[in-house]
Every structure is written in C-alpha cells, then in structure tokens.
DSSP file (Angstrom, degrees, kcal/mol; ACC not computed):
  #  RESIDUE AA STRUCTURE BP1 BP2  ACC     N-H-->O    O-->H-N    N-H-->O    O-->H-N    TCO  KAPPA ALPHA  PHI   PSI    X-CA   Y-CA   Z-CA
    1    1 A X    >>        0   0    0      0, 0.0     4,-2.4     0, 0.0     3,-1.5   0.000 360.0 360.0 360.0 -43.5   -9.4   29.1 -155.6
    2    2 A X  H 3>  +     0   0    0      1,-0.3     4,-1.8     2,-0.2     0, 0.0   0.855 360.0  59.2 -52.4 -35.5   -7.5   26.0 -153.7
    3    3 A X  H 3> S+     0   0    0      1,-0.2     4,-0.5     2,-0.2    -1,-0.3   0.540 101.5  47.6 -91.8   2.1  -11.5   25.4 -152.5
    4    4 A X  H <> S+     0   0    0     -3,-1.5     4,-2.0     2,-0.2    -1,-0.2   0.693 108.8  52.9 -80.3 -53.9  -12.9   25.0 -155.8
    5    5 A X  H  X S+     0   0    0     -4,-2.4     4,-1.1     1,-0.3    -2,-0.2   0.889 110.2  53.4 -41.3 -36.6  -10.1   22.5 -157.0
    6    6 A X  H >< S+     0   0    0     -4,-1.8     3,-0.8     1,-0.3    -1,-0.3   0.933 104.5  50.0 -70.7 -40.9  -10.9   20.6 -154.2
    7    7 A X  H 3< S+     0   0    0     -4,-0.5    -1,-0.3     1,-0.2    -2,-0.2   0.754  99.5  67.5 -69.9 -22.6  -14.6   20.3 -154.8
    8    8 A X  H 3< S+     0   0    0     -4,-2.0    -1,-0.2     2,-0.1    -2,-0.2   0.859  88.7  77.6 -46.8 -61.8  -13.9   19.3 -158.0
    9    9 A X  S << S-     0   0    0     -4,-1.1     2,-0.8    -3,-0.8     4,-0.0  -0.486  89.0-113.4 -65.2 144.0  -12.3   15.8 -156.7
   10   10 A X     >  +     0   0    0      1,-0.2     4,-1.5     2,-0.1     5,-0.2  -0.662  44.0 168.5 -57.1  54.8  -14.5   13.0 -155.6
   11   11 A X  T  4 S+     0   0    0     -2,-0.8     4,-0.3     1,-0.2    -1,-0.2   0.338  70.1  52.1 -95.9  -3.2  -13.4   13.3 -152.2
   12   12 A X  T >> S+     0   0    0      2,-0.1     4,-1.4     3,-0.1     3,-0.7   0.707 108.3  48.6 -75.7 -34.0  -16.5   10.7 -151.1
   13   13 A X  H 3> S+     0   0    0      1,-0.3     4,-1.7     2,-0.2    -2,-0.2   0.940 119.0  35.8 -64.3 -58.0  -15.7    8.3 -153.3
   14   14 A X  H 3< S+     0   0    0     -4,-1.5     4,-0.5     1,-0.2    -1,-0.3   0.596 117.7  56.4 -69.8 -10.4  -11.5    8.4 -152.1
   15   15 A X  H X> S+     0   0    0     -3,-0.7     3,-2.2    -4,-0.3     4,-0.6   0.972 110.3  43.8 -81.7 -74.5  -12.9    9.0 -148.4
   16   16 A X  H >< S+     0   0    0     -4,-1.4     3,-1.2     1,-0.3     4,-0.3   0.700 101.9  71.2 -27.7 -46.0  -15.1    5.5 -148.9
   17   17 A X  G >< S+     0   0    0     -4,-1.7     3,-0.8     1,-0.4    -1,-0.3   0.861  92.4  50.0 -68.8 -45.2  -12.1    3.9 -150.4
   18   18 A X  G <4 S+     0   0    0     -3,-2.2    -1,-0.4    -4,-0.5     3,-0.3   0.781 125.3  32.6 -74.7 -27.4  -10.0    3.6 -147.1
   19   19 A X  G << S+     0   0    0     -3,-1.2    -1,-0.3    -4,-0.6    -2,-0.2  -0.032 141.5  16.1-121.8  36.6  -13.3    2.0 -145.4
   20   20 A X  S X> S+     0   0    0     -3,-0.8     3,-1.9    -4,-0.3     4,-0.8  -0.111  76.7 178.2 168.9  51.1  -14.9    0.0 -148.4
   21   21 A X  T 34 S+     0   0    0     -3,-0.3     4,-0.5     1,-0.3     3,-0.3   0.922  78.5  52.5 -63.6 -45.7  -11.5    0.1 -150.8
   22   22 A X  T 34 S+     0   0    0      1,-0.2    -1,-0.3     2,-0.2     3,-0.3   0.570  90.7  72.1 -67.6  -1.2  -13.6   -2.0 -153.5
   23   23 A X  T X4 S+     0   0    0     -3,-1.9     3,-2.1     1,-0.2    -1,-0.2   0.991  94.1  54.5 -66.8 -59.5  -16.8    0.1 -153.8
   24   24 A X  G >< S+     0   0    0     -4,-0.8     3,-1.1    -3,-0.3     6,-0.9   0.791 101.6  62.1 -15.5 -42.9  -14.9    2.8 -155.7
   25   25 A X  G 3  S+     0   0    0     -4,-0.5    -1,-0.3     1,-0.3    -2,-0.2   0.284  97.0  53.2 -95.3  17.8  -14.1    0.3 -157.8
   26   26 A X  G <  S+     0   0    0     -3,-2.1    -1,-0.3    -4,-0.0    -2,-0.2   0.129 103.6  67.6-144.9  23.2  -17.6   -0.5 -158.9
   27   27 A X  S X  S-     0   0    0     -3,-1.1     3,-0.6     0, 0.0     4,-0.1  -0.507  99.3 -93.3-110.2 174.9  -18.5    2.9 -159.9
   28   28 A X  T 3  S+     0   0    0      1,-0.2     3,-0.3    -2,-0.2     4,-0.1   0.654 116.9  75.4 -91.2   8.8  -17.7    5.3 -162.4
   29   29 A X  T >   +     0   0    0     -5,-0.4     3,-1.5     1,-0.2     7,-0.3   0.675  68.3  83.4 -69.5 -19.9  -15.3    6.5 -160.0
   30   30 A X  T <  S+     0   0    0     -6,-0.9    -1,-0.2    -3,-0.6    -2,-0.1   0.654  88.0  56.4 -28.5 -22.7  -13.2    3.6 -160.9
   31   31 A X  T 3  S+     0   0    0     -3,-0.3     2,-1.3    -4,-0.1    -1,-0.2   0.601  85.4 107.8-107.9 -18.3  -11.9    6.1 -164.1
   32   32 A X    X>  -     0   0    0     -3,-1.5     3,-5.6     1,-0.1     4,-1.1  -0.684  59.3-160.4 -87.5  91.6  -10.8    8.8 -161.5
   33   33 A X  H 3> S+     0   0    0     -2,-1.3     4,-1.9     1,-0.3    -1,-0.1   0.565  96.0  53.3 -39.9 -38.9   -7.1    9.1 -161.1
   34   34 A X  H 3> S+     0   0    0      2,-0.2     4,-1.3     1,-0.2    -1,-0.3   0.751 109.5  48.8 -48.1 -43.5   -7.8   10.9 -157.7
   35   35 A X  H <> S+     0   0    0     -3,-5.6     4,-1.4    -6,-0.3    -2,-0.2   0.930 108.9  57.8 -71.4 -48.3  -10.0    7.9 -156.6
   36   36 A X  H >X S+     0   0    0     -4,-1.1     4,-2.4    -7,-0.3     3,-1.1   0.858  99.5  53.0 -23.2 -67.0   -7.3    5.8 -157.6
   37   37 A X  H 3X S+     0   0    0     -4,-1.9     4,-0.9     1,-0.3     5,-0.3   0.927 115.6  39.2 -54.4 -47.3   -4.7    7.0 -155.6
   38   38 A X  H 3X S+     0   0    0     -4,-1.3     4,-0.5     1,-0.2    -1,-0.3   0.600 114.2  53.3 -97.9   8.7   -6.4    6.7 -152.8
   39   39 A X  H <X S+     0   0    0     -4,-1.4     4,-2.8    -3,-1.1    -1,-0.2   0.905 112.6  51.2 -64.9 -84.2   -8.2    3.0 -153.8
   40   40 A X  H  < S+     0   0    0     -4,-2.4     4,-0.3     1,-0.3    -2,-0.2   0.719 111.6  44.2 -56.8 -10.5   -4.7    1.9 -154.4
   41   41 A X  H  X S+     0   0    0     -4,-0.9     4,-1.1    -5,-0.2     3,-0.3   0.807 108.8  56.7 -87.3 -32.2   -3.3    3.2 -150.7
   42   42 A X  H  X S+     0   0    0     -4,-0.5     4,-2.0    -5,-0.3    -2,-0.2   0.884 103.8  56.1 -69.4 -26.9   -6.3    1.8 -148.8
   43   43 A X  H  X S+     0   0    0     -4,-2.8     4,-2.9     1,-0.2    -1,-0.2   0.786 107.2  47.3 -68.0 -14.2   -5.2   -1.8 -150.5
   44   44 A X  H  > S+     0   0    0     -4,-0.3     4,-3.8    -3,-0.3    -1,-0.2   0.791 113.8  46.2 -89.7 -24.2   -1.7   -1.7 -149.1
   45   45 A X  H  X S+     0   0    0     -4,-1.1     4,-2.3     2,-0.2    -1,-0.2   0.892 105.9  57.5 -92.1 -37.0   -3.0   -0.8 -145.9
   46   46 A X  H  X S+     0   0    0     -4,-2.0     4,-1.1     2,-0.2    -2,-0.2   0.813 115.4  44.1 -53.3 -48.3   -5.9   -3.7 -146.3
   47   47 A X  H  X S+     0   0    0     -4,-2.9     4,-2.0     2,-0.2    -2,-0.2   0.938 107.9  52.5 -79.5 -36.2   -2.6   -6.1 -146.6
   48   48 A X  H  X S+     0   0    0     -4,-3.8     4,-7.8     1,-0.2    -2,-0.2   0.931 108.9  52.9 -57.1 -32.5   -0.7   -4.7 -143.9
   49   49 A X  H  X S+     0   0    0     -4,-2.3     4,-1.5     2,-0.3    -1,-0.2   0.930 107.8  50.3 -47.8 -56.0   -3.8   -5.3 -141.6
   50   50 A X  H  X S+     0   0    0     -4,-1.1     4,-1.6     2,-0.2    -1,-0.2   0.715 104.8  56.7 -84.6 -35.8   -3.9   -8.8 -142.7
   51   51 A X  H  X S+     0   0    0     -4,-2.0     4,-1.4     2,-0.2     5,-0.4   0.956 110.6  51.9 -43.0 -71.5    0.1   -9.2 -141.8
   52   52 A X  H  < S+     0   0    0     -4,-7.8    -2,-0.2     1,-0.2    -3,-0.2   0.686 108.1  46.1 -83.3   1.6   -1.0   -8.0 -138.3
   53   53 A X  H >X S+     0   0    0     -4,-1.5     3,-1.5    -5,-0.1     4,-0.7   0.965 115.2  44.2 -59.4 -65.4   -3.3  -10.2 -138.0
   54   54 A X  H >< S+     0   0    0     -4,-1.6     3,-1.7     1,-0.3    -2,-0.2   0.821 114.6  49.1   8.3 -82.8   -1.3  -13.1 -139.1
   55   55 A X  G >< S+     0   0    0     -4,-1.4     3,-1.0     1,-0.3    11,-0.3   0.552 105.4  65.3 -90.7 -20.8    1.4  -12.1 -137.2
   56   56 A X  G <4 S+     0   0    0     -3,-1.5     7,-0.3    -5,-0.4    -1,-0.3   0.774  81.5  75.8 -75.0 -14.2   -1.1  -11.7 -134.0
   57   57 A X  G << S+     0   0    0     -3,-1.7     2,-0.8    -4,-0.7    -1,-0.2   0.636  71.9  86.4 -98.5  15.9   -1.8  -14.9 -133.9
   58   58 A X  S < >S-     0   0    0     -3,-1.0     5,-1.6     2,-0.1     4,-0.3  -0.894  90.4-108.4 -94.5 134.2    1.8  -16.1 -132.1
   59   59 A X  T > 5S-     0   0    0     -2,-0.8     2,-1.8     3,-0.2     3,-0.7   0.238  79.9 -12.1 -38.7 153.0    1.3  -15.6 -128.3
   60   60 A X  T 3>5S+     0   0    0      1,-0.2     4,-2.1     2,-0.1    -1,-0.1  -0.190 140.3  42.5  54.0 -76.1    3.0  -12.7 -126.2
   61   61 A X  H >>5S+     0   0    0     -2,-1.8     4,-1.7     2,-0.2     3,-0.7   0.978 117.8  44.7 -63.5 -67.3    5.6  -11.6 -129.0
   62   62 A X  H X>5S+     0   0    0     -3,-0.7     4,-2.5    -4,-0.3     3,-0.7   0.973 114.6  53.0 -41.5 -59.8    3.0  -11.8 -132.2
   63   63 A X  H 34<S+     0   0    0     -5,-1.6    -1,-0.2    -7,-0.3    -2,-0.2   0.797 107.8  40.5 -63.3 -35.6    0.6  -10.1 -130.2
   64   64 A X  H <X S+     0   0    0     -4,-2.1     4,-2.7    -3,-0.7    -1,-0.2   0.764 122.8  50.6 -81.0 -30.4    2.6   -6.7 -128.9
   65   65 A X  H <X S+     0   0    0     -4,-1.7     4,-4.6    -3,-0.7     5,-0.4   0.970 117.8  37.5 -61.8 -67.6    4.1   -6.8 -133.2
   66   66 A X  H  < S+     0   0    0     -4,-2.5     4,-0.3   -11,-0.3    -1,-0.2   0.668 114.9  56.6 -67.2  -1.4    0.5   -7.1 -134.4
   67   67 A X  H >> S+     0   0    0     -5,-0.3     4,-3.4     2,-0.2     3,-1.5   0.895 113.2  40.3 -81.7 -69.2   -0.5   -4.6 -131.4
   68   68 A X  H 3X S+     0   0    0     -4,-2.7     4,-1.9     1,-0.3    -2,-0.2   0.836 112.6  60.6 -32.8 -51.0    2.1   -1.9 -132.8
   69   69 A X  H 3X S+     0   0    0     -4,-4.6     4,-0.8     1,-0.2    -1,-0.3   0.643 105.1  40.6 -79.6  -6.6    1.1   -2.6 -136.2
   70   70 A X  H <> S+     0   0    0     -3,-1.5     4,-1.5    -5,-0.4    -2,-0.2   0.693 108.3  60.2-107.6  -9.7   -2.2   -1.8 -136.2
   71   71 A X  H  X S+     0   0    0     -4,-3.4     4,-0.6     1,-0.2    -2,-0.2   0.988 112.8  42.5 -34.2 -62.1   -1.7    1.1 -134.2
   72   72 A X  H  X S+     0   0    0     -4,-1.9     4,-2.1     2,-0.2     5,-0.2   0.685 110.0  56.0 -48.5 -41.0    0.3    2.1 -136.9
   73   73 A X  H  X S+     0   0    0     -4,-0.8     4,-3.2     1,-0.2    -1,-0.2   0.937 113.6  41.0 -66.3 -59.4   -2.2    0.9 -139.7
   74   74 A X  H  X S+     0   0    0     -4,-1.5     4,-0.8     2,-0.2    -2,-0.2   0.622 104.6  62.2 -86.0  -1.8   -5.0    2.9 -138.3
   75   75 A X  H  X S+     0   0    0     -4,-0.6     4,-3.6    -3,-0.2    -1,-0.2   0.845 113.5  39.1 -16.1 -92.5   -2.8    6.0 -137.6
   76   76 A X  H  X S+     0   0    0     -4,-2.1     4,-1.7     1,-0.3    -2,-0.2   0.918 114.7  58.6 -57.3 -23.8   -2.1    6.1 -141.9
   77   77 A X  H  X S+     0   0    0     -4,-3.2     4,-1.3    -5,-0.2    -1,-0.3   0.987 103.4  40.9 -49.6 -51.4   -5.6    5.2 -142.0
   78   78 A X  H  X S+     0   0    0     -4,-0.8     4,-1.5     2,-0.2    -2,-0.2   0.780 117.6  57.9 -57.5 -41.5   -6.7    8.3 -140.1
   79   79 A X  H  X S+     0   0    0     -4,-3.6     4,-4.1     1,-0.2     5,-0.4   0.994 106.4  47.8 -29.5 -95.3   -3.7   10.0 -142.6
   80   80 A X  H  X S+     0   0    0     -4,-1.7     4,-0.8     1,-0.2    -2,-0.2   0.631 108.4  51.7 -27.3 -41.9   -5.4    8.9 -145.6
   81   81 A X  H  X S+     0   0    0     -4,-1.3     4,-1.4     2,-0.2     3,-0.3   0.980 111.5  47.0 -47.2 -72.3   -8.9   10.1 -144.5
   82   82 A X  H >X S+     0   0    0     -4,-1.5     4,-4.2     1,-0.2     3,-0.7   0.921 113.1  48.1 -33.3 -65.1   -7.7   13.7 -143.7
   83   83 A X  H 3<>S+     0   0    0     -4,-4.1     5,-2.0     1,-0.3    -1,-0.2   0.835 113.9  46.2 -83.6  -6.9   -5.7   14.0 -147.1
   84   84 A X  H 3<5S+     0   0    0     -4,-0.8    -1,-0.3    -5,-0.4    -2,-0.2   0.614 113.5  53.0 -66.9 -28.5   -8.9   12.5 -149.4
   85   85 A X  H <<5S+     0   0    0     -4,-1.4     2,-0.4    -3,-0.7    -3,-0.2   0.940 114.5  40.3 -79.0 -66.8  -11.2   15.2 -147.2
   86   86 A X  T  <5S-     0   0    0     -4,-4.2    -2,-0.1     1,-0.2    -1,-0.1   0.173 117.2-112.6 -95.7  29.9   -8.6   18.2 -148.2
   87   87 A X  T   5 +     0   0    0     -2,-0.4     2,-0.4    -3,-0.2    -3,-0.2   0.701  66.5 151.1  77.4  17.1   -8.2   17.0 -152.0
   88   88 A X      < -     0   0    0     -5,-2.0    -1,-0.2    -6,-0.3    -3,-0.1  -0.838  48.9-153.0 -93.8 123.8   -4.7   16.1 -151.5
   89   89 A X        +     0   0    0     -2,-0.4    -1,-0.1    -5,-0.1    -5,-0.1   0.383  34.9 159.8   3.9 -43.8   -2.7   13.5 -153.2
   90   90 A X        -     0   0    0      1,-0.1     3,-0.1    -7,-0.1    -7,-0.1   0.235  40.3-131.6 -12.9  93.8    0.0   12.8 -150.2
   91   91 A X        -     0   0    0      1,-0.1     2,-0.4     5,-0.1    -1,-0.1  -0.354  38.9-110.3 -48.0 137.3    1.8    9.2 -150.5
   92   92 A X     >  -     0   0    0      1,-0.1     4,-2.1     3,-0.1     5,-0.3  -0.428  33.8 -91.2 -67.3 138.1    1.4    7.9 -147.0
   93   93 A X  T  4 S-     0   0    0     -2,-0.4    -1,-0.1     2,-0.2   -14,-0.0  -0.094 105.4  -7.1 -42.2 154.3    4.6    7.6 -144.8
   94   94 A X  T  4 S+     0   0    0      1,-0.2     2,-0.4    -3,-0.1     0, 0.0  -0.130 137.8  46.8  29.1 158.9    5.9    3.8 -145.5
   95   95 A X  T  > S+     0   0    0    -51,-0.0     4,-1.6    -4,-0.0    -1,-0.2  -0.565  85.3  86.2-110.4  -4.9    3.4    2.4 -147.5
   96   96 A X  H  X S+     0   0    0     -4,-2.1     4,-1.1    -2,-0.4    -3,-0.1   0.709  84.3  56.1 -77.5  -9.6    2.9    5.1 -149.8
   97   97 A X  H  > S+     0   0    0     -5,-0.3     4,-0.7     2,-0.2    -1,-0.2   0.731 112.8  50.7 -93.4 -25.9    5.8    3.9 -152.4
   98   98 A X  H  > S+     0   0    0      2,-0.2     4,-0.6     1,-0.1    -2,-0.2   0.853 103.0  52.4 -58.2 -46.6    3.9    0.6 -152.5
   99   99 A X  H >< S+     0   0    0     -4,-1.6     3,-1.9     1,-0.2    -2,-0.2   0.973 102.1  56.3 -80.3 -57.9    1.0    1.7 -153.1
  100  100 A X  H 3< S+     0   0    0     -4,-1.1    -1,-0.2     1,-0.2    -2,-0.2   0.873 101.2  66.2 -58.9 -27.7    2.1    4.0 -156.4
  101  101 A X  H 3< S+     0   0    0     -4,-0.7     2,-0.7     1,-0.1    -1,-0.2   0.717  75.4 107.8 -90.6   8.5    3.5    0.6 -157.9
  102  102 A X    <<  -     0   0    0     -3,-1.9     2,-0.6    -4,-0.6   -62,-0.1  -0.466  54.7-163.0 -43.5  92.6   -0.1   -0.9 -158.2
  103  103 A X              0   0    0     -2,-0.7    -2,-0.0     1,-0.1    -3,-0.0  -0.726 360.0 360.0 -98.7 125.4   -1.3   -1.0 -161.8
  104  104 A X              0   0    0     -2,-0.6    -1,-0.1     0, 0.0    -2,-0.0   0.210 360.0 360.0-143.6 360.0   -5.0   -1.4 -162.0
C-alpha cells in the first residue's frame, strides 16, 4: 500500500527539481504541494552553493570553507534525491527549516 502512495507523487518532477529546481516550476507540476517541497529545498541549496562559491574565492582559508561546504551541499543534495525517489517529505538536516519558510 506505502508503494502505491508513492507512485501517486510526481517523484520526476521533485527528483528534476534538485538538478533543474526551475523546470518544475514551468509545468503543471508547479500546483503540486509534493513538487513544491522539494522545488523549494533545492533553492536553499542553489543559494548555499552560491555562498560557497563566494566564499571560495578568498585564497587558502575561503577555499578549504567553500571545500567543506560543498561537500556538505552535495551530501543534502544526494539526501534530497533519495527522499523525492521514495515519496518522502523529509526537511533536510540544516537547510530544511529554510526551506519551509519559502512562499511561492
């Protein structure tokens, strides 16, 4: 029964959304709270990325931060993939209380 619910969710569209986060949004998945959630996690993750870039580009110190953080970034990415494959909801560790105060 748990494998029906899941098929039920758009789990391409919310999969796509962590690697394309605007495509979702230019679909009729756009209206699909499920897609949402995971639209609105993949932007937070799209800004932290953009912090460790930023942040890469002072020498030695910047570089080992912005090294750490995108380990970390692509870690919750990988997170995010997994719980959009098995229909789940799951705020992601740290960024996931960000991510719920997104209104779109």
């Amino acid at each position: 029964m748990a494998k029906e619910s899941s098929a039920k969710k758009n789990t391409g569209m919310a999969v796509v959304a962590y690697l394309l986060f605007f495509v979702p949004l230019l679909t009729d998945a756009k209206n699909d709270p499920f897609v949402k959630f995971h639209v609105k996690q993949a932007i937070i993750l799209l800004i932290g990325w953009l912090v460790s870039v930023i942040i890469g580009q002072v020498p030695v110190l910047g570089w080992a931060i912005s090294f750490v953080m995108g380990v970390g970034i692509l870690i919750l990415l990988l997170m995010g993939i997994i719980n959009a494959l098995n229909g789940e909801e799951k705020p992601l560790p740290i960024i996931g209380q960000y991510a719920e105060k997104l209104n779109f």
